[in-house]
C-alpha positions in Angstrom: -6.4 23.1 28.0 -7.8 23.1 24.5 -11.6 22.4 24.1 -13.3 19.4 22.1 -15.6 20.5 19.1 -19.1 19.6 19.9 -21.3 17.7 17.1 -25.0 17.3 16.8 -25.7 14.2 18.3 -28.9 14.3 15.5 -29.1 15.5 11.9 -31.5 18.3 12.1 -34.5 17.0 9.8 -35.3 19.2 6.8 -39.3 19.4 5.9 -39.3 19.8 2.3 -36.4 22.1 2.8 -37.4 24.3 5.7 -35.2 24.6 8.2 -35.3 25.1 11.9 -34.1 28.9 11.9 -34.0 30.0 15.7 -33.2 26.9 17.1 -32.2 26.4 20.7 -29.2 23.8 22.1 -29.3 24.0 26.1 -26.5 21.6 27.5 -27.0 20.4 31.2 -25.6 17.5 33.0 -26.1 14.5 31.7 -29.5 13.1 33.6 -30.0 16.6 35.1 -31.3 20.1 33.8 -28.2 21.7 35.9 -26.6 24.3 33.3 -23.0 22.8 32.2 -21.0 25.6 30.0 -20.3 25.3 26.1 -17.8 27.4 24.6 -17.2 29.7 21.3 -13.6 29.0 21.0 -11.3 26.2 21.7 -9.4 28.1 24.3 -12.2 27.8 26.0 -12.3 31.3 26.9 -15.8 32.4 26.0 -19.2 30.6 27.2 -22.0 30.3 25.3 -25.2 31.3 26.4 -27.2 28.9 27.6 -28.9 28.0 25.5 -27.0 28.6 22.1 -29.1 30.2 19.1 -28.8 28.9 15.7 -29.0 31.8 13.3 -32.0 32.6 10.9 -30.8 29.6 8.6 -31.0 27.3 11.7 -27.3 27.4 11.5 -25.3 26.8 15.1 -21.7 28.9 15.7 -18.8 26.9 16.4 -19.2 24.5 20.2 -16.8 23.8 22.1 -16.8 21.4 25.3 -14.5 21.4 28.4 -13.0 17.8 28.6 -12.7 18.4 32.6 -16.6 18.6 32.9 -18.7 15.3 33.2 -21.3 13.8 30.3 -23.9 16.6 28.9 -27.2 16.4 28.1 -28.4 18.2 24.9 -31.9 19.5 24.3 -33.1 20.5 20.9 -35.9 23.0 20.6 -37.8 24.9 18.0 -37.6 28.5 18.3 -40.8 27.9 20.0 -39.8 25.7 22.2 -40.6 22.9 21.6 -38.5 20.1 22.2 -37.4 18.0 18.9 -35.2 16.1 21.0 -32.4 14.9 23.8 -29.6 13.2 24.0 -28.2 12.2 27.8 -24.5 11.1 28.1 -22.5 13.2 25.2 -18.7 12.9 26.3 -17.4 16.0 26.7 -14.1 14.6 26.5 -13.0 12.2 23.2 -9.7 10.7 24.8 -11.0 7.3 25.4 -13.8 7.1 23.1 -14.3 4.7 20.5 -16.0 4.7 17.1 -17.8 2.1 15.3 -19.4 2.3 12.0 -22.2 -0.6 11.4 -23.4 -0.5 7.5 -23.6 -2.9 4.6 -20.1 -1.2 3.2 -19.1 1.4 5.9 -15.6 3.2 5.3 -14.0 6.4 6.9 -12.7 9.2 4.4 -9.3 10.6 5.1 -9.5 13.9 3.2 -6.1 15.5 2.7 -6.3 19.9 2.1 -3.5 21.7 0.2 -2.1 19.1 -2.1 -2.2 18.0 -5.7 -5.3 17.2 -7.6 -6.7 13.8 -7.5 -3.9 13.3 -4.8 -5.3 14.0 -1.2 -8.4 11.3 -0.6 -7.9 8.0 1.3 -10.4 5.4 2.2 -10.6 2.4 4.7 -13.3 0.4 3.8 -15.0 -2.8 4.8 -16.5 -4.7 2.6 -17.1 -8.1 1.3 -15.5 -9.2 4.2 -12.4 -7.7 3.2 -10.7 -4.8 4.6 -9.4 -1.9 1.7 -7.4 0.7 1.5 -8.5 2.6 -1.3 -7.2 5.7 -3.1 -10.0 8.2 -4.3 -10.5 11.0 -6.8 -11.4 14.6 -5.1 -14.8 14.0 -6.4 -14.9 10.6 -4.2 -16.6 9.1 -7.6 -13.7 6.8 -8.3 -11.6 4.4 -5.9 -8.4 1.8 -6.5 -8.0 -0.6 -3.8 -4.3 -0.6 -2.8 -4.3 -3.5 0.0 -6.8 -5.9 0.6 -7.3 -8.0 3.5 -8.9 -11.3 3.3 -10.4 -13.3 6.3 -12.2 -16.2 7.7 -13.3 -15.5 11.4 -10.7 -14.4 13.2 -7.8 -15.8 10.5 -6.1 -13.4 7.9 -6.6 -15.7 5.1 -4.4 -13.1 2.7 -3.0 -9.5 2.3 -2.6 -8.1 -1.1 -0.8 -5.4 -1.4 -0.8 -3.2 -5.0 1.2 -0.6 -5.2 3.9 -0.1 -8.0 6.8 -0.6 -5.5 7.1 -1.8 -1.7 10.2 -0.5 0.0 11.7 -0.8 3.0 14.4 1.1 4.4 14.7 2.5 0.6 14.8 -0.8 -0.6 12.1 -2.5 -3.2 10.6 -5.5 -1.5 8.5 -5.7 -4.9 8.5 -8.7 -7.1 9.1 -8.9 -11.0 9.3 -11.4 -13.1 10.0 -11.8 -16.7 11.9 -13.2 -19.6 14.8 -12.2 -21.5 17.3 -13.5 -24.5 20.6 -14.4 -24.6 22.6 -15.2 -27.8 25.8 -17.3 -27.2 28.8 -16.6 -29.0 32.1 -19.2 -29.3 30.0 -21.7 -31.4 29.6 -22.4 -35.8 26.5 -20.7 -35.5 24.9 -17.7 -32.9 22.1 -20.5 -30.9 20.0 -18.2 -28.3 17.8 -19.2 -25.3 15.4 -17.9 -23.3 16.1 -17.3 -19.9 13.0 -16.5 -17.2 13.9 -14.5 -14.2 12.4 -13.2 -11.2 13.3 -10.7 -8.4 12.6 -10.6 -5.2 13.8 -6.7 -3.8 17.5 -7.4 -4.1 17.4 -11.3 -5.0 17.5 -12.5 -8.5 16.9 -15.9 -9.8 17.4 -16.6 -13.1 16.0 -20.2 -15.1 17.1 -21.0 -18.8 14.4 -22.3 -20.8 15.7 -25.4 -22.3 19.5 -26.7 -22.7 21.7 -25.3 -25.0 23.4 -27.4 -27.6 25.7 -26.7 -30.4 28.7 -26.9 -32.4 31.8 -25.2 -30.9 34.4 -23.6 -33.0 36.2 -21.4 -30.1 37.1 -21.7 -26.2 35.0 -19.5 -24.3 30.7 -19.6 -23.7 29.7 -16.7 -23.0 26.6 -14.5 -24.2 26.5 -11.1 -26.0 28.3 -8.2 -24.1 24.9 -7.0 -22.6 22.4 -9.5 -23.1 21.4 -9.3 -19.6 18.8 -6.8 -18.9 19.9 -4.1 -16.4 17.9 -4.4 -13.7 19.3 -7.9 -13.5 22.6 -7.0 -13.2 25.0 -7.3 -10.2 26.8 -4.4 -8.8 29.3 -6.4 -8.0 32.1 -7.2 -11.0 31.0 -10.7 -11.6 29.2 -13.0 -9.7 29.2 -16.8 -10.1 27.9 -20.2 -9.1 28.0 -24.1 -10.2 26.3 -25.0 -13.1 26.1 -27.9 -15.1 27.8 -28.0 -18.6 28.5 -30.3 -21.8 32.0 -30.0 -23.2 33.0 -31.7 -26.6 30.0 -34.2 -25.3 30.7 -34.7 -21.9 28.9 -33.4 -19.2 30.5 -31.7 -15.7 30.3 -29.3 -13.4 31.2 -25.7 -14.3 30.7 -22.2 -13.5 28.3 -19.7 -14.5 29.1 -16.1 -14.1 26.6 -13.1 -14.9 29.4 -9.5 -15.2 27.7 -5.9 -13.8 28.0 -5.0 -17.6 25.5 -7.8 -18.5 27.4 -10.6 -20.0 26.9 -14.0 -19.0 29.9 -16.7 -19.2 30.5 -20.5 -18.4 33.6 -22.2 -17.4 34.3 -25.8 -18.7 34.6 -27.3 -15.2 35.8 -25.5 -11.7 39.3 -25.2 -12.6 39.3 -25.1 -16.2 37.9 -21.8 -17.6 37.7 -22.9 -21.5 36.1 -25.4 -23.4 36.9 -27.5 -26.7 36.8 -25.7 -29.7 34.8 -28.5 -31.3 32.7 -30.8 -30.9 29.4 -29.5 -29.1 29.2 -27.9 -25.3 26.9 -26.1 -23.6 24.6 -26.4 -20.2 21.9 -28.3 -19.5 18.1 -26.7 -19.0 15.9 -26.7 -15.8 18.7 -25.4 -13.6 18.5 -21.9 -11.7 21.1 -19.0 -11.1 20.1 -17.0 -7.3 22.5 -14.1 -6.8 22.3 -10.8 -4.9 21.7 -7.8 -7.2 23.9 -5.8 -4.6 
């Protein structure tokens, strides 16, 4: 059986820095003055004497309690005896023991030893009614909130969560967003347009800004070799999905295809891959492409 380290139930107070050298802690049980043993080690090999000391700098060693005894009582005197204070009903065990914290702002400090600098301090805070998790510096002078829990009575109103990537399993749940260009080969001229995308961990969902609309002097749409960004790009060989088109001035339903190399291409219709060489083609705007990256 391992012992429970025993806390001052009451900061000692300091009188313009004078401490309380000599001190004495007798432990009884709770609502009794009937000796209950402390220990100096968690084995819980050694008692105390009764009462413990505190050293010349009003300093107490190391207390343990056994978590088979009942409640304590704890009596603080002066090295004169007299008494400064006492506390009945001090658990000697802390299974089943709860904590609260009541403050404006309270927060609990997990304080990490042996790692990098700047890298071991966490902090759950409430606050504003929110709830934080916060990432500190070792001085505890500087905090980042990484999640942050809204509410309204008992209903989570939001969770926002901040870090740089959310994975699960290994895999980003994390959304980005952005905007890329394409420029379109097969045409008189080299049009471009602006696609937006977003992903969503492993979906991607791409939107061209605008239709595109031009003279055709060859068969095949398709952009530059790798005009899609790379972190947009399937790991599959191609992948594809209807899409409007305009062909010599008509429009249909065609294909789109994005390639893991980063080249997007259109079919004329479903079962005609190319298009005139004249007149204009293209696709028309406010569609969107979704595909899974992998």
């Amino acid at each position: 059986m391992s012992g429970n380290l025993f806390y001052l139930p009451k900061q000692i107070p300091l009188d313009n820095g004078v401490v309380l050298p000599g001190a004495k802690l007798t432990f009884t049980a709770t609502g009794t003055t009937t000796p209950q043993n402390t220990y100096t080690d968690v084995a819980l090999a050694t008692p105390h004497a009764n009462p413990v000391i505190a050293d010349s700098e009003g300093v107490f060693a190391p207390i343990y309690f056994n978590p088979s005894f009942g409640d304590y009582r704890v009596k603080l005197d002066n090295s004169a005896d007299a008494l400064i204070y006492q506390v009945d009903d001090i658990p000697a065990s802390q299974s089943g023991q709860s904590l609260t914290l009541e403050d404006a702002a309270p927060f609990i400090d997990l304080i990490e030893t042996g790692v990098a600098a700047n890298n071991g301090v966490w902090r759950l805070q409430a606050n504003s009614e929110q709830l934080l998790l916060r990432l500190g510096n070792d001085a505890l002078s500087a905090f980042v909130n990484i999640a942050t829990i809204d509410r309204t009575a008992n209903t989570a109103d939001t969770i926002d969560l901040l870090p740089t990537t959310i994975n699960h399993n290994g895999v980003s749940l994390g959304i980005a967003t952005g905007t890329f260009v394409a420029t379109w080969v097969g045409f008189t001229t080299s049009p471009t347009t602006t696609w937006n995308y977003t992903v969503v961990g492993r979906v991607a969902v791409l939107h061209a800004d605008g239709t595109l609309s031009a003279t055709s002097n060859a068969t095949g749409l398709n952009s530059g070799a790798t005009d899609v960004p790379a972190a947009l790009r399937p790991t599959e060989t191609t992948v594809n999905t209807l899409y409007r088109v305009t062909d010599n001035g008509t429009t249909a339903v065609g294909v789109i295809s994005i390639s893991d190399a980063g080249q997007i291409s259109f079919q004329a219709t479903v079962a005609t891959s190319t298009f005139a060489n004249s007149g204009t083609k293209g696709f028309i705007g406010g569609q969107t492409f979704t595909y899974l990256l992998d």
